[in-house]
ZABA-253613 format. One record per atom (N, C-alpha, C): x, y, z; residue in three letters. Coordinates in steps of 0.001 Angstrom, whole numbers, padded with zeros to 6 digits, always signed. Layout:
% ZABA-253613
XYZALA...
***
This chain:
% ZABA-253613
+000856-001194+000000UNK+000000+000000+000000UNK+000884+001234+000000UNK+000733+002408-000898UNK+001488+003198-001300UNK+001201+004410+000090UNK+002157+004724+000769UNK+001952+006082+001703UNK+000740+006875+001267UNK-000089+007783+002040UNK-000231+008619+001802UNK+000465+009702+001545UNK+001174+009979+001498UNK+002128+011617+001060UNK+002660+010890-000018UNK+002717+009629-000745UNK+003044+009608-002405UNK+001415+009888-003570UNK-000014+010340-003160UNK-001036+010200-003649UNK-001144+011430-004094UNK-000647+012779-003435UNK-000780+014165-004281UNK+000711+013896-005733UNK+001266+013244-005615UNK+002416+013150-006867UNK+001808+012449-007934UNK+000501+011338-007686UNK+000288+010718-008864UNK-000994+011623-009407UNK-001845+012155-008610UNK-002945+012628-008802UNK-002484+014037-009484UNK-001143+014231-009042UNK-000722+015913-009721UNK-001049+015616-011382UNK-000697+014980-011997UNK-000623+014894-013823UNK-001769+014601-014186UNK-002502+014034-013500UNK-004599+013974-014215UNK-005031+015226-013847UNK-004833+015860-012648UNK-005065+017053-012635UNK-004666+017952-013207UNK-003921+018361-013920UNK-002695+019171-014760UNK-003708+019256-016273UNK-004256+017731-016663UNK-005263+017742-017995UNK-006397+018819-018559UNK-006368+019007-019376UNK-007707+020700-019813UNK-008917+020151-019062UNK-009765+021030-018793UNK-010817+020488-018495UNK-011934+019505-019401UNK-011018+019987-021125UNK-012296+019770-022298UNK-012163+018350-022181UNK-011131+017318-021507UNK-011235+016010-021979UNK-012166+015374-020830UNK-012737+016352-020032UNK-014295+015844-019367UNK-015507+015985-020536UNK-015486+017157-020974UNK-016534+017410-021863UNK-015904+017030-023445UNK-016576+017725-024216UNK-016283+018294-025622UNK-014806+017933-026136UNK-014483+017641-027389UNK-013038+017343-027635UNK-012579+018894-027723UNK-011285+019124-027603UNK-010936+020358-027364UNK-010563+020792-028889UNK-011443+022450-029326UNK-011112+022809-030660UNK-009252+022788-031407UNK-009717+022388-032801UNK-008390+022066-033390UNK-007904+023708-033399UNK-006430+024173-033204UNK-005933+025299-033271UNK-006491+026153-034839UNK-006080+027340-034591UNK-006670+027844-035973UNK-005923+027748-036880UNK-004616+027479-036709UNK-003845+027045-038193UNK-004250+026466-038806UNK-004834+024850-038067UNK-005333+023507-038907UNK-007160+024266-039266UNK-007687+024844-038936UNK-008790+025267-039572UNK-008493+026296-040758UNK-007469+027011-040515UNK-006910+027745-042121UNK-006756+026260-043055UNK-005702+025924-042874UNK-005355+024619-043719UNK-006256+023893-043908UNK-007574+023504-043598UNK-009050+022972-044015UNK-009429+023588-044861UNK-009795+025490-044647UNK-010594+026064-045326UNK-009509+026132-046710UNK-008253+026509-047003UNK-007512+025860-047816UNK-007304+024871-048780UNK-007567+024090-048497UNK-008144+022157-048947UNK-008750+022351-049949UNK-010315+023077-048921UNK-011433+022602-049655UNK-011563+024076-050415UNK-011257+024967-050595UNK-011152+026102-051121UNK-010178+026216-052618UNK-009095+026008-052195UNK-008034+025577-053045UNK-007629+024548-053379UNK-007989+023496-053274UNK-007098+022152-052544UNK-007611+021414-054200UNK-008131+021904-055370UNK-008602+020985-056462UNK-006943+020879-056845UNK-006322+022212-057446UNK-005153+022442-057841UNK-004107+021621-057583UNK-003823+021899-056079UNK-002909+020389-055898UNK-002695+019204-055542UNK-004535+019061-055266UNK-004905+017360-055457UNK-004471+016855-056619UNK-004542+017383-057964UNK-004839+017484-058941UNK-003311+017162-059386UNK-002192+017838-058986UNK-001223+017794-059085UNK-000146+016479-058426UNK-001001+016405-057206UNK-000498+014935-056715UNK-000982+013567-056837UNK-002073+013798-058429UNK-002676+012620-058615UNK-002216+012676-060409UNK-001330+012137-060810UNK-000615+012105-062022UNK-001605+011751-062774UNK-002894+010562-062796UNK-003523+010327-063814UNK-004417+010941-064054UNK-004936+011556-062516UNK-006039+012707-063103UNK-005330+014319-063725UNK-004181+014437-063176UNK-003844+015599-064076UNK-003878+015340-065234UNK-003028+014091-065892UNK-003128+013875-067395UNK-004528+013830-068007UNK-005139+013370-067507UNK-007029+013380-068251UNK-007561+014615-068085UNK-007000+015180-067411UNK-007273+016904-067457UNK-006719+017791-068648UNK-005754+017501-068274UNK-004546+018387-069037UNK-004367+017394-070884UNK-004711+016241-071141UNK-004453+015758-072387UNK-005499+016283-073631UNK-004804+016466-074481UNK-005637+016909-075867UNK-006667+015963-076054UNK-007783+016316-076419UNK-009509+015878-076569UNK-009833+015097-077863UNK-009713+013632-077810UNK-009933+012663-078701UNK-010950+013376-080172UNK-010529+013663-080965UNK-011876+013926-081944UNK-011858+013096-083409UNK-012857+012343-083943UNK-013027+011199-084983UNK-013489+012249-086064UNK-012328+012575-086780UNK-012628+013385-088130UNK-013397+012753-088969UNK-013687+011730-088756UNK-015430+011561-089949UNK-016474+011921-089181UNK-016579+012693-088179UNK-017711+012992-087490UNK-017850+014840-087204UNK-016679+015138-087551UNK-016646+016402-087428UNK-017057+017157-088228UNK-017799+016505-089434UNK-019053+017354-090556UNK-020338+017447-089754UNK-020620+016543-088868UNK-021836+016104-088773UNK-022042+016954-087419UNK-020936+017932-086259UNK-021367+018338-085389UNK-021950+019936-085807UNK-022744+020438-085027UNK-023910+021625-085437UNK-023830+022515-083965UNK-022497+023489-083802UNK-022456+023792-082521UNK-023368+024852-082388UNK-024097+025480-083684UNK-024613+026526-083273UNK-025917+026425-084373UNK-026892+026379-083074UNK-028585+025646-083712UNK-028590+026628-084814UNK-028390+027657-084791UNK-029088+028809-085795UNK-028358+028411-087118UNK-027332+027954-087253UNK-026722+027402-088787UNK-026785+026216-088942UNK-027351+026076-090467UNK-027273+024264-090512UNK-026391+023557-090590UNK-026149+022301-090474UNK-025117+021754-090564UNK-024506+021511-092152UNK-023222+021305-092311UNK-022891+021439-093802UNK-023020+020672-094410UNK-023933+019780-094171UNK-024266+018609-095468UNK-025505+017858-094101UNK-026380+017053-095215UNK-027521+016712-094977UNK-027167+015724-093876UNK-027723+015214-093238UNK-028210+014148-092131UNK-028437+012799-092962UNK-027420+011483-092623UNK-027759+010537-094347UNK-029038+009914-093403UNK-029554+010192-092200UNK-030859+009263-091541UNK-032077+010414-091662UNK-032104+011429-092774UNK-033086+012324-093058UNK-033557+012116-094003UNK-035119+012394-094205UNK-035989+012633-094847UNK-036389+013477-095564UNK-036412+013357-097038UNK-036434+014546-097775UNK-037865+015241-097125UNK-038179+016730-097394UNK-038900+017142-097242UNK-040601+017056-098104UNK-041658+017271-097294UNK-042612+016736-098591UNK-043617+018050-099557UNK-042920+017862-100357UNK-042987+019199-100999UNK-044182+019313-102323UNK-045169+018577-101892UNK-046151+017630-102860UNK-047264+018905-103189UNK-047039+019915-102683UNK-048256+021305-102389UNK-047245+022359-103296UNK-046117+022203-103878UNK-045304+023034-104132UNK-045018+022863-106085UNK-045972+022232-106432UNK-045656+021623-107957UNK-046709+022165-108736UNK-046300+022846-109805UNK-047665+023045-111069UNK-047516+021360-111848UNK-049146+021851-112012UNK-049440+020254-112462UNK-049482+020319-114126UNK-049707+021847-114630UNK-049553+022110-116198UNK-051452+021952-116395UNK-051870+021179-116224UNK-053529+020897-116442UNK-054035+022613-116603UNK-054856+022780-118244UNK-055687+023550-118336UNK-057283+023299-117988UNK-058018+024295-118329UNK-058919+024668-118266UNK-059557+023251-119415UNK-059382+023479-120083UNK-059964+022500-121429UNK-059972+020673-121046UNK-058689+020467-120015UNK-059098+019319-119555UNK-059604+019009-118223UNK-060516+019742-117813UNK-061454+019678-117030UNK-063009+019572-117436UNK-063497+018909-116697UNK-064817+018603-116454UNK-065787+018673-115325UNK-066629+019457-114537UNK-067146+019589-113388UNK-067570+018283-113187UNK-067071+017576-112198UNK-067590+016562-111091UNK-069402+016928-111003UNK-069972+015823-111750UNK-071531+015429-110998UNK-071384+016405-109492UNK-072631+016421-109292UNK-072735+016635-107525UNK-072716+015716-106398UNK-072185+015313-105770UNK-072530+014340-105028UNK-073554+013841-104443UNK-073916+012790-104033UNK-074894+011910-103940UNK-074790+012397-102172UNK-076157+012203-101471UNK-076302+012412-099942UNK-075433+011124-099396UNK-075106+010425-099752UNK-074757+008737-098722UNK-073470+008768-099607UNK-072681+007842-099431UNK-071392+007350-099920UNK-070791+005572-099348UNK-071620+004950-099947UNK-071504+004037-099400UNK-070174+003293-100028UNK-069427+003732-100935UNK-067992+003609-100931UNK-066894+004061-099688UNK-067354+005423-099311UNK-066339+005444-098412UNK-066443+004288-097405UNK-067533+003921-096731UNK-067679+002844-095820UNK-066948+001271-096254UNK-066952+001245-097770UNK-065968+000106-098058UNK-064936+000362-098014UNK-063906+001313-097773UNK-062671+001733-097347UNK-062317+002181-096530UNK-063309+002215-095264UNK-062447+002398-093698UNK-061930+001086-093064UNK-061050+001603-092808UNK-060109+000545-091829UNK-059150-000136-093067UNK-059086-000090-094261UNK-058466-000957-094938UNK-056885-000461-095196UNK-056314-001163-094753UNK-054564-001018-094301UNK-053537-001142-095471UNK-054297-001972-096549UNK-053408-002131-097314UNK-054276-001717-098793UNK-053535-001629-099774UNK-054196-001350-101235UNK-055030-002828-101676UNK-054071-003595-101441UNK-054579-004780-101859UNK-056123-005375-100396UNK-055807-004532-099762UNK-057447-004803-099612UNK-058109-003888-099478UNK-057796-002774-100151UNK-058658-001724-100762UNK-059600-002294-102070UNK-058694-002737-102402UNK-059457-003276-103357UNK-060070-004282-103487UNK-059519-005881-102437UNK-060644-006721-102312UNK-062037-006119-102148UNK-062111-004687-101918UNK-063196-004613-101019UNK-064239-004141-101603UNK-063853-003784-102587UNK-064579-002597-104171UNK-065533-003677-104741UNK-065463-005271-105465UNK-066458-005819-105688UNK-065794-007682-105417UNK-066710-008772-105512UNK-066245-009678-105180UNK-065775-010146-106478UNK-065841-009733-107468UNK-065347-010099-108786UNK-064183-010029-108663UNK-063403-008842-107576UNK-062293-008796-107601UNK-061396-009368-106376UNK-062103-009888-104998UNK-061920-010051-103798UNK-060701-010897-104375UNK-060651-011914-104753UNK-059731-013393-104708UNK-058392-012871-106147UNK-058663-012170-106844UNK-057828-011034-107504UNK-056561-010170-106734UNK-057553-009871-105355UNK-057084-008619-104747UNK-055556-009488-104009UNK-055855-010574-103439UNK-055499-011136-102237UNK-054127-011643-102903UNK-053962-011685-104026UNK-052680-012227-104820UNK-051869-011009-105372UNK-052141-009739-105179UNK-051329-008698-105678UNK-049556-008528-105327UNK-049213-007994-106144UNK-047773-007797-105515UNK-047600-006268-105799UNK-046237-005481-105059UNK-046072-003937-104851UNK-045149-003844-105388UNK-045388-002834-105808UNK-043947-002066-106450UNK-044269-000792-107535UNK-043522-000075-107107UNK-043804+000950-107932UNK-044203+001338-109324UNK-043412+000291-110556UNK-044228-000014-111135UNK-045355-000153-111862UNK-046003-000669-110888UNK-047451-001058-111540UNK-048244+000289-111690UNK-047441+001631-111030UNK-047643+003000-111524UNK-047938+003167-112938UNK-046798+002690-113239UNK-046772+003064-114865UNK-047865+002291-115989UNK-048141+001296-115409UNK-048981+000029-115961UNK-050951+000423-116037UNK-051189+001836-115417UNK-053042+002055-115539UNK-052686+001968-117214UNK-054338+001867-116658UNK-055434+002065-117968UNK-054638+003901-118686UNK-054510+003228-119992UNK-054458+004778-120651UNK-055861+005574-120782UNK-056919+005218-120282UNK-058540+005671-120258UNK-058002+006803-118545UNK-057195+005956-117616UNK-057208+006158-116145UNK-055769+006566-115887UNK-055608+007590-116080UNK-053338+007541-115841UNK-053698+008030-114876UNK-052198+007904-114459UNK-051809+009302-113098UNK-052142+010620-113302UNK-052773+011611-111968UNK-052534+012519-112309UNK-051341+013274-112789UNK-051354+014661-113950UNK-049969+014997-113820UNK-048953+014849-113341UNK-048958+015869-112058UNK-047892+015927-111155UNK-047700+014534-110037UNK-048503+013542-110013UNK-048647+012572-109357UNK-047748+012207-108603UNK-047147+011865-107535UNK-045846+011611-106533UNK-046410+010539-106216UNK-046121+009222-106478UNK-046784+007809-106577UNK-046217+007503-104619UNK-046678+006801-103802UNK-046495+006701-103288UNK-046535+005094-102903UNK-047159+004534-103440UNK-047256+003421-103398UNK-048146+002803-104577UNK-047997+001001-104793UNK-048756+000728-105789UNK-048512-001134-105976UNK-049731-001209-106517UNK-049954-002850-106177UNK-050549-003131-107595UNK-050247-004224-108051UNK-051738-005182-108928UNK-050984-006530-109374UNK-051991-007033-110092UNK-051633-008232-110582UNK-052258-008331-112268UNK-051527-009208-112538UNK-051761-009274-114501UNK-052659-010122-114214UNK-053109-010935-113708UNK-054236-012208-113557UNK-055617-011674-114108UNK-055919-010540-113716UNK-057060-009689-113932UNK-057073-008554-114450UNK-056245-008017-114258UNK-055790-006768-114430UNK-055665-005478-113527UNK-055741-006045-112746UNK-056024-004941-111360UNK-054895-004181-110966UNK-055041-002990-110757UNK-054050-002353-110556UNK-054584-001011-109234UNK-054029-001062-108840UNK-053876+000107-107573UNK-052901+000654-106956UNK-053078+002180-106991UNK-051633+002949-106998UNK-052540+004080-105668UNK-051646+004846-104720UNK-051903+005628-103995UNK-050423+006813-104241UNK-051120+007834-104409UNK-050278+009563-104531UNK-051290+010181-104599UNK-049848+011482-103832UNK-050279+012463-103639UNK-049926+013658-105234UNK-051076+014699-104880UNK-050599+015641-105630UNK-050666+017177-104962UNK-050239+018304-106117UNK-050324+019425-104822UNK-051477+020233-106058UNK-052782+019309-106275UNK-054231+020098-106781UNK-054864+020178-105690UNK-055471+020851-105772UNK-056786+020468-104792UNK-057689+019515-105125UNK-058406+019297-104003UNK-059190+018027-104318UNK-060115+018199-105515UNK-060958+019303-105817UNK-061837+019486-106565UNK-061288+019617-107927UNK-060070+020017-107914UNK-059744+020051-109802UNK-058766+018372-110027UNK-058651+017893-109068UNK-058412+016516-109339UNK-059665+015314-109882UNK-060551+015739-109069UNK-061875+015107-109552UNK-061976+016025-111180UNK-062492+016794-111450UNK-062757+017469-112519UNK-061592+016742-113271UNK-060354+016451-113531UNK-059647+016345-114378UNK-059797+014394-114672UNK-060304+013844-113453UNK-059842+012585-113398UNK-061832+011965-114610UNK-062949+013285-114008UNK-064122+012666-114756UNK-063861+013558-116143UNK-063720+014657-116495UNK-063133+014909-118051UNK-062573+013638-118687UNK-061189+012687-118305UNK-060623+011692-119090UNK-061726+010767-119078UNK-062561+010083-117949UNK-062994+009128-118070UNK-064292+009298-118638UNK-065387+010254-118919UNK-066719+009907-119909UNK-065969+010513-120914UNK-064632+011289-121550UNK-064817+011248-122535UNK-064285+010013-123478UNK-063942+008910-122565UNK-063522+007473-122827UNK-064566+006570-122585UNK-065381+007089-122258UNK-066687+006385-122324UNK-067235+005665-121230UNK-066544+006254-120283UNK-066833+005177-118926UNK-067952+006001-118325UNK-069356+005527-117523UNK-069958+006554-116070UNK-069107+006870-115228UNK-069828+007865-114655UNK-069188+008747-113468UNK-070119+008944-112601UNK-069925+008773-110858UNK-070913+008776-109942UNK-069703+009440-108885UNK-070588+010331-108535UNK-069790+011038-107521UNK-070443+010928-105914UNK-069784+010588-105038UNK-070465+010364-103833UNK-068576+011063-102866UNK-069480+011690-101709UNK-068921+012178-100656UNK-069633+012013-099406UNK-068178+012107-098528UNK-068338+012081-097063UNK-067282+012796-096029UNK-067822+013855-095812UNK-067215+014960-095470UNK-066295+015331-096297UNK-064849+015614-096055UNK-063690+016015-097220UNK-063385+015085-097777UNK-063989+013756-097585UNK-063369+012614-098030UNK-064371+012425-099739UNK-064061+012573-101165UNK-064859+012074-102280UNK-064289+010675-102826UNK-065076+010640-103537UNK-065225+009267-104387UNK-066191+009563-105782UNK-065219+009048-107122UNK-065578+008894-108183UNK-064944+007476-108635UNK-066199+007011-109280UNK-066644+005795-109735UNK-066699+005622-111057UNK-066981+004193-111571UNK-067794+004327-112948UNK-066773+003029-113783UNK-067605+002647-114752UNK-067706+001066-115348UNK-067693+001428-117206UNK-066912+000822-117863UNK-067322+000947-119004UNK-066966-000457-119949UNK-068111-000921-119809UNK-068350-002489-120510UNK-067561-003529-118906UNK-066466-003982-119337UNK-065989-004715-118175UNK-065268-004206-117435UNK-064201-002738-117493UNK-063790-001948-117018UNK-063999-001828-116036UNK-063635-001274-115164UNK-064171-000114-114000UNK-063156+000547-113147UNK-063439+001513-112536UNK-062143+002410-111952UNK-063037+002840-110662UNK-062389+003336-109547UNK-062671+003536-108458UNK-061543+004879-107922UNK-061733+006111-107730UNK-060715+007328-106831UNK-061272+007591-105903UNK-060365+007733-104944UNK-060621+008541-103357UNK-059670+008827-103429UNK-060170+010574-103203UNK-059752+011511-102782UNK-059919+012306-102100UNK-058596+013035-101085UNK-059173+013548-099821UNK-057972+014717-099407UNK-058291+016040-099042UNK-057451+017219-099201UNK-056334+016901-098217UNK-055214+017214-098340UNK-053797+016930-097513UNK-053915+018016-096332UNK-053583+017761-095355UNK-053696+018999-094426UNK-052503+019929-094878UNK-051893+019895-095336UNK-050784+021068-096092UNK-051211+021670-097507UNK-051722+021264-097414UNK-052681+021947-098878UNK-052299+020079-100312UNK-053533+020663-101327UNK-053196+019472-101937UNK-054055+018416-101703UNK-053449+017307-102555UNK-054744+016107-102173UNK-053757+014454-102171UNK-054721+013624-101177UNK-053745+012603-101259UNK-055000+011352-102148UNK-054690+010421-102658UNK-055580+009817-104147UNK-055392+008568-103691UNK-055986+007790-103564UNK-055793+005910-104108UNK-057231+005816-104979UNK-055990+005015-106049UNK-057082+004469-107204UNK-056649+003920-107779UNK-057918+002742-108234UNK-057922+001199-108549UNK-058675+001292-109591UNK-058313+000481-110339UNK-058495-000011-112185UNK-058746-001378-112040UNK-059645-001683-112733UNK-059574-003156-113376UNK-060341-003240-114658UNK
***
């Protein structure tokens, strides 16, 4: 057992301790809080400097693939210097004289109150069953067609393309003779009809005109013949056409 008069010598050095290591850790001096605010203030620079690979990815010249450097557009307001090859020409189908006078026109009949053609051509997705759908003479005709542009060139010389015609698509088969083509043109709807019944009674075919809303339809048969147009105004001005021959 240690004397009493050796217990003030050991107790002297715990007593001697700050008071903060009862409480609170005792604040870091203000140097080391300069040197913090430092760090994080300044401290990118010579992190930056004592980390060799991130300086180099900083500091190295910027990879650029010269076949791509036509194609960047840094400034929206100028176009880029050559076309986009995943672009779409523009549709410029409202922008064409069609040449058609006065003399080859014919006023369109008036239309009929009902149109029970248009009702055979809603919902129909494809040409070739646009046209199954026109008569059953032609249903089993229709169902064997093949596409291709083409068969554009192949109407009735009684039934061509309009003028300016921009074929857009087109189907038939030689079995029967059926043919069906869809384009646009940039007439309006009403001098497309007028031009399409001028060719056909003065070739001798009828003409029956039936509408439903902006949507028309001209008809008409001559001996075994027959032709079928719908036509309907483009919302850009102009008209878009499918029509079937047989």
């Amino acid at each position: 057992m240690l004397p009493t008069r050796a217990l003030p010598l050991l107790l002297a050095p715990l007593l001697a301790l700050p008071l903060a290591a009862c409480g609170k850790p005792a604040a870091p001096p203000q140097q080391d809080l300069d040197s913090l605010d430092r760090e994080l203030t300044e401290g990118a620079k010579p992190a930056n400097q004592r980390d060799p690979a991130l300086t180099a990815a900083l500091r190295d010249q910027i990879m650029v693939d010269p076949a791509m450097t036509q194609s960047a557009n840094t400034n929206v307001v100028r176009p880029p210097s050559r076309p986009d090859a995943g672009s779409v020409p523009p549709d410029d189908a409202g922008a064409r004289p069609d040449g058609v006078t006065a003399a080859d026109l014919k006023p369109v009949p008036a239309a009929k109150g009902d149109c029970p053609a248009c009702r055979k051509a809603d919902g129909a997705l494809t040409l070739g069953e646009l046209a199954r759908r026109q008569a059953p003479a032609t249903a089993a005709c229709a169902q064997a067609v093949s596409y291709s542009a083409g068969w554009a060139n192949r109407l009735p010389a009684d039934v061509p393309l309009y003028p300016d015609a921009r074929v857009l698509e087109a189907a038939g088969n030689d079995a029967c003779g059926l043919r069906i083509v869809s384009f646009a043109s940039s007439a309006p709807t009403g001098r497309i009809l007028d031009w399409y019944n001028a060719r056909v009674t003065r070739a001798g075919y009828s003409a029956e005109h039936q509408a439903d809303g902006a949507r028309h339809v001209l008809g008409g048969t001559h001996g075994d013949a027959a032709f079928i147009l719908y036509a309907t105004p483009r919302p850009g001005g102009g008209t878009d056409v499918d029509l079937v021959t047989r």
